[in-house]
C-alpha positions as CSV (number, residue, x, y, z in Angstrom):
1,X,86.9,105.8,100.8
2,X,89.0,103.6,101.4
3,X,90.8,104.0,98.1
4,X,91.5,107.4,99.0
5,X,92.8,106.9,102.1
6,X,95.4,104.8,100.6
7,X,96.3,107.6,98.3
8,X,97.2,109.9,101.4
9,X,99.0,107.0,103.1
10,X,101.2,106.8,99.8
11,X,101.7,110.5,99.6
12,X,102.3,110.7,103.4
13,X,104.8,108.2,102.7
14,X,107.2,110.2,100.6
15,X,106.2,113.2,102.8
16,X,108.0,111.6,105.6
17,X,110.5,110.3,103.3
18,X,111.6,113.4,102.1
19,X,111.5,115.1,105.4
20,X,114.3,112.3,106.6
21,X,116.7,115.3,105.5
22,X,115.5,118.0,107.8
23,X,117.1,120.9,105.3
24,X,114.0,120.2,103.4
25,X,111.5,120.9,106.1
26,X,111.0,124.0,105.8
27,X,109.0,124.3,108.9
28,X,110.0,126.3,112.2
29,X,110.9,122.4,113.5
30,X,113.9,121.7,110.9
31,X,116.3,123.3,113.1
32,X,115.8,121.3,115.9
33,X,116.0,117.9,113.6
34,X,119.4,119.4,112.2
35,X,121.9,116.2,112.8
36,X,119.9,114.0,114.6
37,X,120.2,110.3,113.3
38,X,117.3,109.3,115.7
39,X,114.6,111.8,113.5
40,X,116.2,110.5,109.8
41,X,116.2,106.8,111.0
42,X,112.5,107.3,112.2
43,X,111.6,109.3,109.3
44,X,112.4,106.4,107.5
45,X,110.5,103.7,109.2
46,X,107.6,105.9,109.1
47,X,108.0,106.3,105.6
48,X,108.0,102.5,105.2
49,X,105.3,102.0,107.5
50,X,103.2,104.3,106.0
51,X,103.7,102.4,102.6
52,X,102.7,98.9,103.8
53,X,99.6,100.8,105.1
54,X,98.9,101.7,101.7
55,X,99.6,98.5,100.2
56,X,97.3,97.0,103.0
57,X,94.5,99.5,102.5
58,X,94.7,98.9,98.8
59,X,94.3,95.2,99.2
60,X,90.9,95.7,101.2
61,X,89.7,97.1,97.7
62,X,91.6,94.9,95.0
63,X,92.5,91.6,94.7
64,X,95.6,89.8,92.6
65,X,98.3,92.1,91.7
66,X,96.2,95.2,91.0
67,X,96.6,95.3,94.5
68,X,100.3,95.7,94.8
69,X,100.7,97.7,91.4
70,X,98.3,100.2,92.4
71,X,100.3,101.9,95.4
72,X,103.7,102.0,93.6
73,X,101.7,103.7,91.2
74,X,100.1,106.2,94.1
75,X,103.8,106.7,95.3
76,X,105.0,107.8,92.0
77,X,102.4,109.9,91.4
78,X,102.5,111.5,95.0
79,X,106.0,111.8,94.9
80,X,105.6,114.1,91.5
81,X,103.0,116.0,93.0
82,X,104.9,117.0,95.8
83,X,107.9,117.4,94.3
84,X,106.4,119.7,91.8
85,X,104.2,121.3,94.6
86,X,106.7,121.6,97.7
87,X,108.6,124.8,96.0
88,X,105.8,126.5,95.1
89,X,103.4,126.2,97.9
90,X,105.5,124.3,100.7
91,X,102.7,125.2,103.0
92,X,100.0,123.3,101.1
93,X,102.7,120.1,100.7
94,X,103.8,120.1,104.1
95,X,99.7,120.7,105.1
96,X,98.6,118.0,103.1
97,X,100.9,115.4,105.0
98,X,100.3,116.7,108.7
99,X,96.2,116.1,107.5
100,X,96.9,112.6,106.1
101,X,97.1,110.4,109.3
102,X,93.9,111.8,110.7
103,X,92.4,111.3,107.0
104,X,93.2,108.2,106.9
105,X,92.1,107.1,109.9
106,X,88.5,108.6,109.3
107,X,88.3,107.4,105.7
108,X,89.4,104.2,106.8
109,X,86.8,103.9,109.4
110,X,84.1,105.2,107.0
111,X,84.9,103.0,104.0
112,X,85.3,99.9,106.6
113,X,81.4,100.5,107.6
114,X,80.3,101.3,104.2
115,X,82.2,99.0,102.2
């Protein structure tokens, strides 16, 4: 569970990451983000937030430097699927991200009592 979540954290990541340039939202929202340093700045930090969370959830699991290869992996790998993903169905991208926190909150939680 646990493993998982930090596969949406890493994905969620690059979401956030790429959305730091609001032309590539494609959501009702991206007009209102249009020239605002405050949303790319913040963007950012969540990106980079959301990576250390990844790397930390990943460390409950692994131990040595499995531990740190093992996101940069998952943030390769999400970044190619969203890439690939975001112009075909933007919807299911953009969907995906705005489900992650709560995911990883719950899968957190559930692989923290089971693990």
């Amino acid at each position: 569970m646990v493993e998982i979540a930090s596969l949406l954290s890493a994905y969620l990541a690059f979401a956030l990451l790429h959305a730091a340039r609001p032309e590539r939202v494609p959501l009702r929202v991206a007009p209102r983000l249009r020239g605002k340093r405050a949303w790319r700045i913040a963007a950012r930090a969540l990106a980079a937030a959301s990576f250390a969370l990844s790397v930390w959830l990943w460390r409950r699991t692994e131990a040595g430097p499995a531990a740190y290869l093992v996101p940069f992996a998952a943030l390769l790998c999400a970044a190619s699927l969203f890439v690939l993903l975001a112009p075909l169905w933007p919807r299911a991208a953009w969907g995906l991200a705005l489900l992650s926190p709560p995911a990883v909150v719950a899968l957190s939680l559930a692989g923290a009592c089971h693990g």
